[in-house]
C-alpha positions in Angstrom: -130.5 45.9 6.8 -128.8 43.0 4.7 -125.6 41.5 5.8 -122.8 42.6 5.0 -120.5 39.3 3.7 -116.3 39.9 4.4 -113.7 38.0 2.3 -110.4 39.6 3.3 -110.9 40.8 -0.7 -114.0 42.5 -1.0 -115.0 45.3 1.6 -115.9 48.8 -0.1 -116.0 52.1 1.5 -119.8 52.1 1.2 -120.2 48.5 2.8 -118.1 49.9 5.7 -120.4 52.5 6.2 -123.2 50.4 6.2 -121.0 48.3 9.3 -121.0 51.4 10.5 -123.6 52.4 11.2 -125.6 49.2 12.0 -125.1 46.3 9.3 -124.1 43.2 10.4 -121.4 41.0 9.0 -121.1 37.8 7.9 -117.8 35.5 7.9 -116.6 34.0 3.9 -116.6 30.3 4.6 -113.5 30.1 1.9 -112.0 33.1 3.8 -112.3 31.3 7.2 -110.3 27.9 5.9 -107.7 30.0 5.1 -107.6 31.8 8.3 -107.9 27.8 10.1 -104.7 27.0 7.4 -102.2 29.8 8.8 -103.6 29.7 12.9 -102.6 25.6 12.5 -99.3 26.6 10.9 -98.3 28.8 13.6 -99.4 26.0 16.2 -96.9 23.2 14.7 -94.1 25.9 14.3 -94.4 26.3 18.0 -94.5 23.0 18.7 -91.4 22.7 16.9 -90.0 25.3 18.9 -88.9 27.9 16.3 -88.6 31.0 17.3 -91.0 33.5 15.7 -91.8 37.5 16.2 -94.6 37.5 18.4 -95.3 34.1 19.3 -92.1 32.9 21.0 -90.8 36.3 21.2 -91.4 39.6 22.7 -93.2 42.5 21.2 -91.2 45.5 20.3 -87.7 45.9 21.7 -88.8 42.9 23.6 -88.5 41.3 20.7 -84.8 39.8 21.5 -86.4 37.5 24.4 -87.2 34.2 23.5 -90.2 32.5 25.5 -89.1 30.0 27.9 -91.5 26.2 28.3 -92.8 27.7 31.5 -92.5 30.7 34.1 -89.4 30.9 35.7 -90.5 31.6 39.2 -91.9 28.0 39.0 -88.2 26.8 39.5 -87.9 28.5 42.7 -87.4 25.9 45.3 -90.4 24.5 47.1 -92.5 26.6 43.8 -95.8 25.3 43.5 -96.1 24.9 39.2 -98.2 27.9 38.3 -100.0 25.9 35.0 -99.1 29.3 33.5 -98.7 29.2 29.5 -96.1 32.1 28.3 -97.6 32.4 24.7 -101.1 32.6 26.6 -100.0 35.6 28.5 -97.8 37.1 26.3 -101.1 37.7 24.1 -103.5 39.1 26.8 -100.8 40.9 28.3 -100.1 42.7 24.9 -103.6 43.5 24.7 -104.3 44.9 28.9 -101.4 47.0 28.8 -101.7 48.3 25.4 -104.9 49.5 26.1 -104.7 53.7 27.4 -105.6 55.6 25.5 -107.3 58.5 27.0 -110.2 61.5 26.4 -113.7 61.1 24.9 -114.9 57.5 23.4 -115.3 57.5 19.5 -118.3 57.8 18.1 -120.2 54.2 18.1 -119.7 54.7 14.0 -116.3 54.5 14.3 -115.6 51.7 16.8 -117.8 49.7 14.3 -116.1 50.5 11.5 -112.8 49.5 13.4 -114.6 46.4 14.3 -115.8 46.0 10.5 -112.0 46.5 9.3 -110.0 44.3 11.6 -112.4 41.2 10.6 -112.4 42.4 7.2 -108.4 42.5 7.6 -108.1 39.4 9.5 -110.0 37.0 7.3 -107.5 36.9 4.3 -105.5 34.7 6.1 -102.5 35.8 7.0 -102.8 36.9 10.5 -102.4 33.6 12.4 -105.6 34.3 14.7 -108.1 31.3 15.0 -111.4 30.8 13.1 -113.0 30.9 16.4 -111.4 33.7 17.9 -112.3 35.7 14.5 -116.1 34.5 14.8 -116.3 35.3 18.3 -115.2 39.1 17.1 -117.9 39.2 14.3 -120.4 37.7 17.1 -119.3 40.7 19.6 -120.2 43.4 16.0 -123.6 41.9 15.3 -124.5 41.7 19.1 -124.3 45.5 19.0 -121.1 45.8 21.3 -119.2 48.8 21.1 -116.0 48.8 23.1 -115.4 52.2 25.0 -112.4 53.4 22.5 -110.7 56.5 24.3 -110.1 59.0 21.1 -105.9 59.6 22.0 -103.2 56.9 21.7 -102.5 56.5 18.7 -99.1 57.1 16.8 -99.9 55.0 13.7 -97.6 52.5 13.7 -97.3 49.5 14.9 -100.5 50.3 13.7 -102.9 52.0 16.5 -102.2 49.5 18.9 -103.7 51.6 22.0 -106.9 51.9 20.4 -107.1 48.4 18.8 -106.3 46.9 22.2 -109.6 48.9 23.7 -111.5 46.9 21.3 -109.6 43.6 21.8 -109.7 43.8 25.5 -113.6 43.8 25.2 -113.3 40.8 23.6 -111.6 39.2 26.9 -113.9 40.4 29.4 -112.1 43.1 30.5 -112.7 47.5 29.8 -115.9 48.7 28.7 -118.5 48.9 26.1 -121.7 50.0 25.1 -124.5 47.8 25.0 -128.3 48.7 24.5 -127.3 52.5 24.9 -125.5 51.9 28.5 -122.1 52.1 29.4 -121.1 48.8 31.3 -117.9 46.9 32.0 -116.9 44.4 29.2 -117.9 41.4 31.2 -121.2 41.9 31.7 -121.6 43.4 27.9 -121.0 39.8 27.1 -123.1 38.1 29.6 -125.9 40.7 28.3 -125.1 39.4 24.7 -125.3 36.3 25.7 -121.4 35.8 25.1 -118.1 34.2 26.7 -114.7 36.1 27.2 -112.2 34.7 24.8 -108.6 33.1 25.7 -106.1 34.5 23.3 -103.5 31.8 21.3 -100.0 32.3 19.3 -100.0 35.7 17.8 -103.6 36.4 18.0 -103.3 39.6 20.3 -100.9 40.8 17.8 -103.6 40.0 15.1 -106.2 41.5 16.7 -104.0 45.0 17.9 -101.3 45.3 15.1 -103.0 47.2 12.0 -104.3 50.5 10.9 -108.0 50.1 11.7 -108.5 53.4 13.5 -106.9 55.7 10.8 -109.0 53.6 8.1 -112.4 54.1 9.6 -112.0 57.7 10.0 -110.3 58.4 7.1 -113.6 56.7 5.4 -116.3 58.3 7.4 -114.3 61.6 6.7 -114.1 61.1 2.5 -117.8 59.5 2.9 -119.3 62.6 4.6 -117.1 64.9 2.3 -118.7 63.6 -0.6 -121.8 65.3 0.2 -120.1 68.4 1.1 -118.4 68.9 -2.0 -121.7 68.6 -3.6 -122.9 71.0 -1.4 -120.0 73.2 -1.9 -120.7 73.2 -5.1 -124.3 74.2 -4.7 -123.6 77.3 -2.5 -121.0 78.6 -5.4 -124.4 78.5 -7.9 -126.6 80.5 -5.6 -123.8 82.7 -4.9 -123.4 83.1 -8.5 -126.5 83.7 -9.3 -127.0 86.2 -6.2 -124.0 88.1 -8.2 -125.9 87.7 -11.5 -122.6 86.3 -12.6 -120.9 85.5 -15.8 -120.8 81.9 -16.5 -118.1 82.1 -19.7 -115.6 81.0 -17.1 -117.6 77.6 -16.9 -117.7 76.7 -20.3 -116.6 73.4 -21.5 -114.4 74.0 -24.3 -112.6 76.8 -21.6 -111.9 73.1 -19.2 -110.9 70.8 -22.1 -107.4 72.9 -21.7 -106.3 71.8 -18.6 -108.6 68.8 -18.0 -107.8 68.3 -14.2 -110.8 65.9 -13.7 -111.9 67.7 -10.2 -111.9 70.8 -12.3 -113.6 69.6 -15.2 -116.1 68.1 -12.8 -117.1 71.0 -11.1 -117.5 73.5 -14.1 -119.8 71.0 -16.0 -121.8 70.7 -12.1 -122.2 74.3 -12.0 -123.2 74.6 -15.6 -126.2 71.9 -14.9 -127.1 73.9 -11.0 -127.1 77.2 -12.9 -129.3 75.7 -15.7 -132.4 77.9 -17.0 -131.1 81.2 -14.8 -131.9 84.3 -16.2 -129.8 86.2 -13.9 -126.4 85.0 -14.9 -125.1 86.4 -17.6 -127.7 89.4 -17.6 -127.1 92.9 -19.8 -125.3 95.3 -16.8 -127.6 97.7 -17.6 -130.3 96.0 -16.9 -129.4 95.4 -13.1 -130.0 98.0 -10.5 -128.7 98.8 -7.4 -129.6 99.0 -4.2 -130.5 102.5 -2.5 -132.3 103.1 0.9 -136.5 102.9 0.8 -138.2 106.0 1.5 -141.6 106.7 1.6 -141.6 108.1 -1.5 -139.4 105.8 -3.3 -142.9 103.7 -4.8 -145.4 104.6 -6.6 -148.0 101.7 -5.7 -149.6 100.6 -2.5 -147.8 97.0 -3.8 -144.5 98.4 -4.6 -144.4 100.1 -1.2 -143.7 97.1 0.8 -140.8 96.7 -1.3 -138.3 96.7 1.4 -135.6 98.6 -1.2 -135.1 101.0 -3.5 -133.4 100.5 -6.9 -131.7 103.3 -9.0 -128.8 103.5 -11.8 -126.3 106.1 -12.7 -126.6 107.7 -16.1 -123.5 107.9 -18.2 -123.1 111.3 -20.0 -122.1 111.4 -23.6 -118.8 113.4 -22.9 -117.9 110.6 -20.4 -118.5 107.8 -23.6 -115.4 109.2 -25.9 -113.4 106.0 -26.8 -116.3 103.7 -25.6 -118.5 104.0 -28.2 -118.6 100.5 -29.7 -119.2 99.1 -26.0 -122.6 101.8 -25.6 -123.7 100.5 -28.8 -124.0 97.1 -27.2 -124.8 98.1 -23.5 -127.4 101.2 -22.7 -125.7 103.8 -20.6 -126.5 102.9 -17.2 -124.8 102.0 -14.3 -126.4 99.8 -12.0 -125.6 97.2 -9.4 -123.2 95.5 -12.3 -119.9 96.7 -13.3 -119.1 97.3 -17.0 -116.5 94.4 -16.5 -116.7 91.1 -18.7 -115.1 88.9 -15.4 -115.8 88.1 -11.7 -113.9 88.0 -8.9 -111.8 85.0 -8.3 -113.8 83.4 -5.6 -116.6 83.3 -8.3 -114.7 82.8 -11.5 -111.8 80.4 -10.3 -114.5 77.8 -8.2 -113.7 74.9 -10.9 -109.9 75.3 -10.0 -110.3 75.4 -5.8 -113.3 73.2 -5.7 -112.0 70.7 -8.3 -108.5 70.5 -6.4 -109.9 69.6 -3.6 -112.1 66.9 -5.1 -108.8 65.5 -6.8 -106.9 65.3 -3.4 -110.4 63.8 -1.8 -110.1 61.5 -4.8 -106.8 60.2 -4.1 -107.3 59.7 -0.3 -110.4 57.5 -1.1 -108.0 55.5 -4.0 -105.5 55.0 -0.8 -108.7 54.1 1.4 -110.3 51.6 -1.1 -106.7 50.1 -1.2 -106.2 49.5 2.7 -110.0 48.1 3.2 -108.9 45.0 1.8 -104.8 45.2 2.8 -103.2 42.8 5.4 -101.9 45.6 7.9 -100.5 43.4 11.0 -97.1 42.1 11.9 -95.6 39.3 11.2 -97.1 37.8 8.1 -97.9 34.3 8.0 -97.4 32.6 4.2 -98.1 29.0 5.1 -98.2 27.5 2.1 -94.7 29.2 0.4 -93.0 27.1 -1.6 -89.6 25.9 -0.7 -89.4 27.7 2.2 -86.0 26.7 4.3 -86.5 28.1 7.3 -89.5 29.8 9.2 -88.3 33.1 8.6 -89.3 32.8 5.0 -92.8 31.8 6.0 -93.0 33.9 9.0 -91.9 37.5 7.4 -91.4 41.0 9.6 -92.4 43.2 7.7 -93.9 46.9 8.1 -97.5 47.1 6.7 -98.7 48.5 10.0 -96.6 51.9 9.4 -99.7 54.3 8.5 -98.1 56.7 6.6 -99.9 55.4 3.1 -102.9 57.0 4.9 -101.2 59.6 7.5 -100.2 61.6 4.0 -103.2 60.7 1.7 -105.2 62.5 5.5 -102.7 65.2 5.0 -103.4 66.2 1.7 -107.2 66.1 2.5 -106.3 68.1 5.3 -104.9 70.7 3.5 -107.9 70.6 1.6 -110.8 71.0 3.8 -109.9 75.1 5.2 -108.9 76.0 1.3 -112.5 75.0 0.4 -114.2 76.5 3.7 -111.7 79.4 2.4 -113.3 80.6 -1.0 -117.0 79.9 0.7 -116.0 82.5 3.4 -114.4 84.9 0.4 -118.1 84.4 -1.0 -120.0 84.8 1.8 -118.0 88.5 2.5 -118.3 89.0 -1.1 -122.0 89.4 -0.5 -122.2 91.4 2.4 -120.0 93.8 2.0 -121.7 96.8 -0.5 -117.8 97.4 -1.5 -118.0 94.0 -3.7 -121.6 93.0 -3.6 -122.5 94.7 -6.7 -125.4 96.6 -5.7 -126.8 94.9 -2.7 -127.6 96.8 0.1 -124.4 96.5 2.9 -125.2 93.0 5.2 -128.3 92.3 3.1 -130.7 94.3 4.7 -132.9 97.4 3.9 -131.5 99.2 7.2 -133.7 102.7 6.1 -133.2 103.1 10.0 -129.8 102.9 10.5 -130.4 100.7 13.2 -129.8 97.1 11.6 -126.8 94.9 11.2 -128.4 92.1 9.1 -125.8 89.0 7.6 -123.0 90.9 9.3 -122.1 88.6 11.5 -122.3 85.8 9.7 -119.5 86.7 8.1 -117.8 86.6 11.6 -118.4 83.1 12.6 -117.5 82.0 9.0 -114.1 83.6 9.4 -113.8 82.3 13.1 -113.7 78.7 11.9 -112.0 79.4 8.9 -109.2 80.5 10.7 -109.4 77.4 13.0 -109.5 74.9 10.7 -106.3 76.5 9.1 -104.4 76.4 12.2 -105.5 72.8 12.3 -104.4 72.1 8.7 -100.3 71.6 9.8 -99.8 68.2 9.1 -99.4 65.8 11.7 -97.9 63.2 9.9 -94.5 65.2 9.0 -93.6 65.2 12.9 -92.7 61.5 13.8 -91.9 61.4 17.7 -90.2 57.4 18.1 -91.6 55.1 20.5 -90.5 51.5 22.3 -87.3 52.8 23.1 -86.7 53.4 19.6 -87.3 50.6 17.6 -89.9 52.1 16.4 -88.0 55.1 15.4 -90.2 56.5 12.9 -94.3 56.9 13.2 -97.1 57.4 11.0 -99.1 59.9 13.3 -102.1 58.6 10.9 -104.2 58.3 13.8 -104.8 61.8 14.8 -104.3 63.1 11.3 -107.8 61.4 10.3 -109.1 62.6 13.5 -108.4 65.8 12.7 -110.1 66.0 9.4 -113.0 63.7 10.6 -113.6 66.9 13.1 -112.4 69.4 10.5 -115.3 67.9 7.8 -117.7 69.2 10.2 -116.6 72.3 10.5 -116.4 72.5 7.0 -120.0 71.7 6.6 -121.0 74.7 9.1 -118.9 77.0 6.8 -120.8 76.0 3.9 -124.4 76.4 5.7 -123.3 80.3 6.5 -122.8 80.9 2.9 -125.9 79.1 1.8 -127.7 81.1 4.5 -126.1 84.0 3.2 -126.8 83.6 -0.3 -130.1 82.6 -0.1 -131.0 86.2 1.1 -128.8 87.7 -1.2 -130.5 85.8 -4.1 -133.7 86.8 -3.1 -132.6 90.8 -2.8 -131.3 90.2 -6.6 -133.8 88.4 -8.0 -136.8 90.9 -6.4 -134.5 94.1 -7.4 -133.9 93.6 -10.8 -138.2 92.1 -11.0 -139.1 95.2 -9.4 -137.5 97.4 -12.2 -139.0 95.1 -14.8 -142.5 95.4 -13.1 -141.7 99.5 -12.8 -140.9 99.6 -16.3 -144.1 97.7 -17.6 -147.0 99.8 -15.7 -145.1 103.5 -15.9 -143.3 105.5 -18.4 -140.2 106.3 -18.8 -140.5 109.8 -16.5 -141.1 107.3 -13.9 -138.3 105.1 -15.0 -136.1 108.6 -15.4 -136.8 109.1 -11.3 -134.9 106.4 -10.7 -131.9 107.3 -12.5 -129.1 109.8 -11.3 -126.8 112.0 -12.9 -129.4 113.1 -16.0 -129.9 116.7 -17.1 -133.2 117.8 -15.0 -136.2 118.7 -16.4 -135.9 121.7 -18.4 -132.1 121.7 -18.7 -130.4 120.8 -22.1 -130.2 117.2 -23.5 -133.5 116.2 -21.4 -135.0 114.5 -24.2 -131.9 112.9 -25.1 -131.9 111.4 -21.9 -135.6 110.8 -21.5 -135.0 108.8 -25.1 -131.7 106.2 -23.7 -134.5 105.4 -20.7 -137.4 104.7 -22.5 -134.9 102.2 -24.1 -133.6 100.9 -20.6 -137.7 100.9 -19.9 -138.5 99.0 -23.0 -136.1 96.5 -22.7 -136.5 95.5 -19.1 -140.4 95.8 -19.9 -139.8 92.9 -22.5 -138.5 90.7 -20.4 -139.5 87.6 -18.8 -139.7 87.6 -14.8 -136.2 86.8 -13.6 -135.3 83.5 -12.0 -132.1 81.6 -10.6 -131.3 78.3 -12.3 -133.6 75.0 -11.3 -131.5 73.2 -8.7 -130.8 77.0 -7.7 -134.2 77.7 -7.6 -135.0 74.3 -5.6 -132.3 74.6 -2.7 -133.7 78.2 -2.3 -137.2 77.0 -1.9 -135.7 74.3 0.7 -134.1 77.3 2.3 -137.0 79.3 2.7 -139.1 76.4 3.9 -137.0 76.2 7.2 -135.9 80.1 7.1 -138.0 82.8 5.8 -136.2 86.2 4.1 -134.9 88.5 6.7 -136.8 91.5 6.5 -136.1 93.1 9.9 -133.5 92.4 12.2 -133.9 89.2 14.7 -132.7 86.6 16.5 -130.6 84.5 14.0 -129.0 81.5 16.3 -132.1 79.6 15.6 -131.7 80.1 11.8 -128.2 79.7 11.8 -128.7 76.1 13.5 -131.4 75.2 11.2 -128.8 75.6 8.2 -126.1 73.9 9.4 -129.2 71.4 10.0 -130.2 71.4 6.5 -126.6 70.9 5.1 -125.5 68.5 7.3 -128.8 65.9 6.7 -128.3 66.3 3.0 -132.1 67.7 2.7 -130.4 70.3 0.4 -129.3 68.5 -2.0 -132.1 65.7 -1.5 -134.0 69.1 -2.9 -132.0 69.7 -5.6 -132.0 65.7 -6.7 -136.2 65.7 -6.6 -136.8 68.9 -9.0 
């Protein structure tokens, strides 16, 4: 894997990944002689004694004590000197006692994305840290250290200073890491890497703790691995739709060129190119059957009889056509799995508006993202080369570019997101199983001539279970500030654990997803074989054959029979003229992905192994891999 060169300027979201999970980095020589530039700047101001935030101050509501020349226990009388230096320890103290966070360690991804953004950060030169110090971070990255990062601690602002300190502290020899796949003390992750603890200078624990580094790495790794799950979101809505046979007007581009929301218009043009080639969208009503139980009679062929259904339609009487004339003219009188209606339900015909809205607030959180990848996020800002500067305060600024709320709310929004799109895929999925709305399926997709199976049933279930818990996770943590350092920092971000929340809510989101793909691949299968097996019906029999499938006709012998007998042949030849029916290509080609891992569920059976393997298949992208290769 080729280095990955940081400039302070430069850094993408893809890049990061890459740091991620295992590029190394190299250091901008430019970039470093800027970072030398403001570390000597703050090393004269000290040694002209002006007081600066951070430096020759204290941190925080410390930040009123000015740093004496030397401890004052070593005036005591008798004292021995102590050779103590107060900016020396004011930096690794900073760093050892900011350091507790507690629970699980991050993922290694994310402690080297934090790792990959603080350098990244760091290098544009107005931190104050030292070009060494900043190397011997970027050597602690490529040496495959990754500090033991407890996940809670963060209120996003000063930053995530708990969290950042964990990785600092590394750096000095002290907490723990991860080297070679073993959990050590930092000390001897070093000496294993072949590398020396580090002695902190002016500011440069503040450098290396002060910024938004956790927040930014998940919020990345979240929007990277949504990406692939809006894709896939959109993926599931095709097979669903053409499991439904559904209409595809509601798609159409002139129908999005009226409110061209660019997330909308995105998704109706993606779901025009998945459902490409189907002949099952937009089919005649009349020409779709609907499910009834198999019986032994129910075939007339040794082939048809393994048919694991039986398909029938309801005839529609004259008397019962008055005023609908013009309609029967188009449309034969039957009444099969389809309703006589010319729109879907919402979770089929409003997809473009939910799935594009949540690619437009995914959008904007990666425009806030890309923004903060190359953003100076510490505190204070070092401008050593300002121009007429009278005082140090004008090159030495307090500002608040650590506050995470840029990203807390861009987090929120995506939260918000993430359990409205796992939301329709759940209204989808029960759209399918239930024989109330699943126009003409059998009830939980299977045959169930028995009465003994439950089939997709409880799919459904676990669908709603985390539906319902990522919507209980959805408030949004960054509208409930709770002030720390004895107020002066009287308003927080809570950025940190709104990323962690979606980066955890993203999976979730992906399992969702995998139920309805599960789901709709049988359901496709039960359509597309239903409807065939009326077309192969109508090509080897007549239309008495045809006509046994059909109730509500006059009987043989009664009045109108040949009337009757007459609309079916019609129904017959029609469906007998047909091609065999198929979903649409990239359809077609996540199905057959499906199917390779999961066959059709005939019979009932153990389904946790299945149900894995689809959250498997989603979740690796082979899915979509299958749809990109047709």
């Amino acid at each position: 894997m080729k280095p990955i060169l940081l400039d302070g300027k430069s850094l993408t979201r893809d890049k990061l990944v890459e740091i991620a999970f295992g590029a190394s980095v190299e250091l901008d020589n430019a970039a470093l002689k800027a970072v030398a530039r403001a570390a000597d700047f703050l090393a004269e101001q000290v040694r002209r004694e002006e007081p600066i935030y951070g430096v020759s101050t204290g941190f925080g509501s410390n930040a009123d004590k000015l740093l004496g020349a030397h401890p004052l226990r070593d005036e005591l009388p008798g004292a021995a000197k102590s050779g103590r230096s107060l900016h020396e320890e004011l930096q690794h103290n900073l760093i050892v006692t900011h350091a507790v966070c507690v629970g699980e360690p991050m993922a290694p991804e994310i402690v080297r994305a934090m790792l990959g953004i603080r350098i990244n950060t760091l290098l544009k030169g107005h931190s104050g840290i030292r070009v060494q110090t900043l190397q011997a971070l970027a050597a602690m990255l490529n040496a495959g250290i990754v500090p033991v990062v407890p996940s809670l601690g963060s209120v996003g602002a000063s930053g995530d200073l708990a969290p950042l300190s964990h990785l600092a502290i590394v750096l000095l020899g002290g907490g723990e890491a991860f080297y070679e796949g073993e959990r050590v003390t930092g000390a001897e992750a070093l000496e294993r890497a072949g590398l020396s603890p580090v002695k902190l200078s002016y500011k440069e624990g503040l450098a290396l703790n002060n910024g938004t580094a956790q927040m930014l790495a998940m919020g990345v790794l979240a929007t990277y691995r949504l990406d692939n799950l809006l894709d896939t979101a959109d993926l599931a809505a095709a097979m669903t739709i053409d499991a439904f046979a559904g209409r595809l007007g509601a798609f159409a581009e002139e129908v999005h060129a009226l409110r061209p929301h660019p997330g909308q218009v995105h998704v109706a043009a993606r779901l025009r190119e998945l459902l490409d080639g189907s002949t099952l969208a937009d089919i005649p009503y009349h020409l779709v059957p609907k499910f009834r139980p198999w019986l032994p009679g129910s075939w007339d062929t040794e082939q048809a009889r393994q048919l694991r259904f039986d398909i029938g339609w309801d005839w529609v009487p004259a008397e019962q056509r008055h005023g609908r004339e013009k309609f029967y003219q188009r449309f034969k009188p039957f009444r099969g799995g389809k309703k006589h209606q010319p729109q879907d339900s919402y979770s089929l015909r409003c997809i473009p508006q939910v799935h594009g809205a949540v690619r437009d607030a995914v959008a904007q959180a990666r425009r806030v993202l890309e923004i903060e990848l190359n953003a100076v996020t510490d505190n204070p800002l070092v401008f050593p080369d300002k121009a007429d500067a009278r005082h140090v305060e004008e090159q030495v600024i307090s500002a608040g570019h650590f506050h995470g709320m840029p990203l807390a709310l861009a987090m929120s929004y995506v939260k918000a997101a993430i359990p409205t799109l796992a939301s329709i895929s759940e209204r989808r999925l029960n759209k399918l199983v239930d024989p109330a709305t699943n126009d003409g399926l059998p009830a939980f997709l299977i045959g169930n001539e028995d009465g003994t199976e439950s089939g997709h049933m409880i799919v459904q279930y676990t669908a709603a279970a985390i539906v319902n818990d990522l919507a209980s996770r959805a408030h949004p943590a960054s509208v409930f500030s709770v002030p720390t350092s004895a107020n002066a920092e009287d308003h927080v971000s809570m950025g940190a654990n709104e990323a962690r929340h979606v980066l955890a809510m993203v999976k979730d989101l992906g399992k969702v997803l995998a139920l309805e793909l599960y789901t709709a691949a049988q359901a496709l299968d039960l359509r597309r074989d239903m409807i065939n097996a009326a077309r192969d019906l109508a090509r080897r029999a007549d239309e008495q054959a045809l006509a046994a499938k059909v109730a509500g006709g006059p009987l043989p012998g009664g009045g109108g029979r040949d009337g009757f007998l007459a609309e079916v042949d019609a129904l017959r030849e029609e469906l007998a003229a047909t091609d065999e029916f198929h979903p649409g290509q990239a359809v077609a080609a996540a199905h057959a992905a499906i199917r390779e891992a999961i066959p059709f569920l005939d019979r009932d059976r153990a389904l946790d192994g299945e149900v894995a393997t689809a959250v498997r298949l989603v979740e690796s992208g082979e899915l979509l891999a299958a749809v990109n290769r047709r």
